[in-house]
C-alpha positions in Angstrom: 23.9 56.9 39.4 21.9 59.6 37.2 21.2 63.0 38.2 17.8 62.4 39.6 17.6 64.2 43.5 16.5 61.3 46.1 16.0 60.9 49.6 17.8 57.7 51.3 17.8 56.1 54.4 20.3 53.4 55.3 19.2 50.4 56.2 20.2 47.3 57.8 22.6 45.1 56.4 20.3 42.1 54.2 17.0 43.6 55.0 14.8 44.6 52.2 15.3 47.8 50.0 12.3 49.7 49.3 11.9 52.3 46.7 9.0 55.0 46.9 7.3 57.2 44.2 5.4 60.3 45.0 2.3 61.3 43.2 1.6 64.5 40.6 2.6 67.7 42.9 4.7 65.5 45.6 8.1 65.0 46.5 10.3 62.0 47.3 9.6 62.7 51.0 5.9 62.2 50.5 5.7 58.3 51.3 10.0 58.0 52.4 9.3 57.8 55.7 7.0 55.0 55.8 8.4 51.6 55.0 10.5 52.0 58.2 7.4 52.0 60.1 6.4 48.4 58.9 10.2 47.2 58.4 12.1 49.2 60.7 15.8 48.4 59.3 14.9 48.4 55.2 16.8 50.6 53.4 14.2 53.8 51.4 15.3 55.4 48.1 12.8 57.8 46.9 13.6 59.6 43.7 12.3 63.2 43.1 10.3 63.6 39.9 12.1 65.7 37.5 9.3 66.5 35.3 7.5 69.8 35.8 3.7 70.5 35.2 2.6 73.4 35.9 4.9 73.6 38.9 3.9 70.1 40.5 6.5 67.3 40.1 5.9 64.1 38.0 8.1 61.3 36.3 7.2 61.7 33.0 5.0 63.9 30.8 1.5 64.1 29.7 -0.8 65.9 26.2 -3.8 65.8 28.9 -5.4 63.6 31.9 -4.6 60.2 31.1 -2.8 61.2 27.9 0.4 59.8 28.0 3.5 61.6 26.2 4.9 57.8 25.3 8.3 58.4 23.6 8.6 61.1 26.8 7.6 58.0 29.1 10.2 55.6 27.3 13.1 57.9 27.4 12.5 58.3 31.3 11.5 54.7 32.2 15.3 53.7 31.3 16.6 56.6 32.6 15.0 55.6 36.2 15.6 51.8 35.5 19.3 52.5 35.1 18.7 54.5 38.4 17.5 51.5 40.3 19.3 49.5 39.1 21.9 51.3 40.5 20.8 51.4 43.7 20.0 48.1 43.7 23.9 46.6 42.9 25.3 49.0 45.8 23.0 47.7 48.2 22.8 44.3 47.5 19.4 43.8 48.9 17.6 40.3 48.1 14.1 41.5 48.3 13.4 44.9 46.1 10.0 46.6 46.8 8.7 49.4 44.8 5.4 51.4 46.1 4.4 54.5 44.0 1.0 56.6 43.9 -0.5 57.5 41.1 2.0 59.1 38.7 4.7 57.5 41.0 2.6 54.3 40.7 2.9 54.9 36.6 6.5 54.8 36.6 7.0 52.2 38.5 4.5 49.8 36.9 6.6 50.8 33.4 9.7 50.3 34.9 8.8 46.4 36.1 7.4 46.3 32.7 10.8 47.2 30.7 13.0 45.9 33.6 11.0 43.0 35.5 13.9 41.4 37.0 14.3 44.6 39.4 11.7 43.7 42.2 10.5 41.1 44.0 7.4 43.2 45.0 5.6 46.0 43.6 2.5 48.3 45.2 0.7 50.4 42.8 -1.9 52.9 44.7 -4.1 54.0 42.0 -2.2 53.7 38.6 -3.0 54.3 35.2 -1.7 52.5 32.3 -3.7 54.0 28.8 -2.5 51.1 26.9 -2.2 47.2 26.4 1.2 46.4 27.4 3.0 43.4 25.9 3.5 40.6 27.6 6.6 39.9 30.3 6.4 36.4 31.7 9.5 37.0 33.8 7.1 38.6 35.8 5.9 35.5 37.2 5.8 34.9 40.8 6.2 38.8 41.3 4.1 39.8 44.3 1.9 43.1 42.8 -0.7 44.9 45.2 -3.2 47.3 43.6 -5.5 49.5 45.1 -8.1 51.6 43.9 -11.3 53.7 43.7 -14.0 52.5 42.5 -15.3 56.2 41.8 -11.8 57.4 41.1 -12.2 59.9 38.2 -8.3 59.8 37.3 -7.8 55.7 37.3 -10.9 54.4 35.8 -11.7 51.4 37.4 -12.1 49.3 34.2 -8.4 50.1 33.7 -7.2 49.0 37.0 -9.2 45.8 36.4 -7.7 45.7 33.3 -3.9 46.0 34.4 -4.7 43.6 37.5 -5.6 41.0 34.7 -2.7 42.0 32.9 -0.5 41.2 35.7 -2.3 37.7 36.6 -2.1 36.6 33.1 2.4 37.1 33.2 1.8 35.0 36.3 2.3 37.7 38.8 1.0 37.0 42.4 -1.8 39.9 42.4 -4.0 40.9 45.1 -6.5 44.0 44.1 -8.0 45.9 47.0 -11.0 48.6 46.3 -12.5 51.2 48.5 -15.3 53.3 47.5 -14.1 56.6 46.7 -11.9 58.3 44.5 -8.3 59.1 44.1 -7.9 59.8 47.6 -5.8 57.0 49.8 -8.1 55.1 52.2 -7.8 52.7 54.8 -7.9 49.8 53.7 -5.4 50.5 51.1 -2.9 51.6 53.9 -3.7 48.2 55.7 -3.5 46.1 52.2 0.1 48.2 51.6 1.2 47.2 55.3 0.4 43.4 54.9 2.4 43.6 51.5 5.3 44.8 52.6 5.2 42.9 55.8 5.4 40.3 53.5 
């Protein structure tokens, strides 16, 4: 594949393969172990950020908050889309889920953006996308969960409207769950992220 360090577990023969994306400081086991615990025989890849700030792992690089290095973020978002793609031929799987937080939630949203034939689901928990993207109709009929803050200081919420609208208007099938707060994950996001990858 390419030289990115990942976490797998196997799953079942035809049952759905999940990808997961870690958030600014994490690691590919921050969310790997929890697809299983909806869909107990799907297979997980979670790729480790390989970009270093300050010490904490992201996907890509950044000038400043919300300042997005773009030719940096091009060169790695088909470098992780020949990645999954990857994955995706030698497991065969049918349905294709990506779920990423935050920076994780970045990459993968510009990965289904250069690459939209890759998933059949995506859940974005709190991204940021700093731009007007162009548009992709073979993103229609996509399933894409967003969640949010509406007080989150990193993802403005006119932003996340924003790409929600974005998403509706290629014809993705888009469901947008707020909680109150900030950046932090709250329950009802982890209930809205069960139902979507219960299906």
């Amino acid at each position: 594949m390419t030289d990115y360090h990942f976490a797998e577990t196997q799953g079942a023969p035809g049952a759905p393969l999940v990808f997961t994306f870690h958030g600014t400081g994490g690691s590919e086991r921050q969310f790997h172990d929890l697809p299983r615990q909806i869909l107990p025989e799907a297979h997980v890849v979670s790729p480790r950020g390989d970009v270093s700030e300050g010490g904490a792992l992201r996907f890509f690089r950044r000038t400043g908050e919300g300042v997005y290095d773009m030719p940096d973020l091009a060169d790695r978002t088909a470098r992780m889309g020949a990645f999954l793609r990857s994955a995706v031929s030698r497991i065969g799987a049918r349905r294709v889920i990506g779920l990423g937080y935050s920076n994780g939630a970045n990459i993968l949203a510009s990965v289904a953006m250069d690459r939209p034939d890759l998933f059949t689901d995506l859940i974005l928990l709190h991204p940021l996308i700093p731009w007007t993207p162009e548009p992709v109709p073979a993103l229609r009929n996509v399933r894409v969960l967003i969640t949010a803050g509406q007080r989150d200081p990193i993802c403005p919420a006119p932003q996340t409207q924003a790409l929600a609208d974005w998403f509706a208007k290629q014809g993705a099938r888009v469901d947008l769950t707020w909680h109150p707060g900030g950046h932090e994950i709250a329950q009802a996001e982890v209930v809205a992220l069960q139902q979507a990858l219960a299906g």
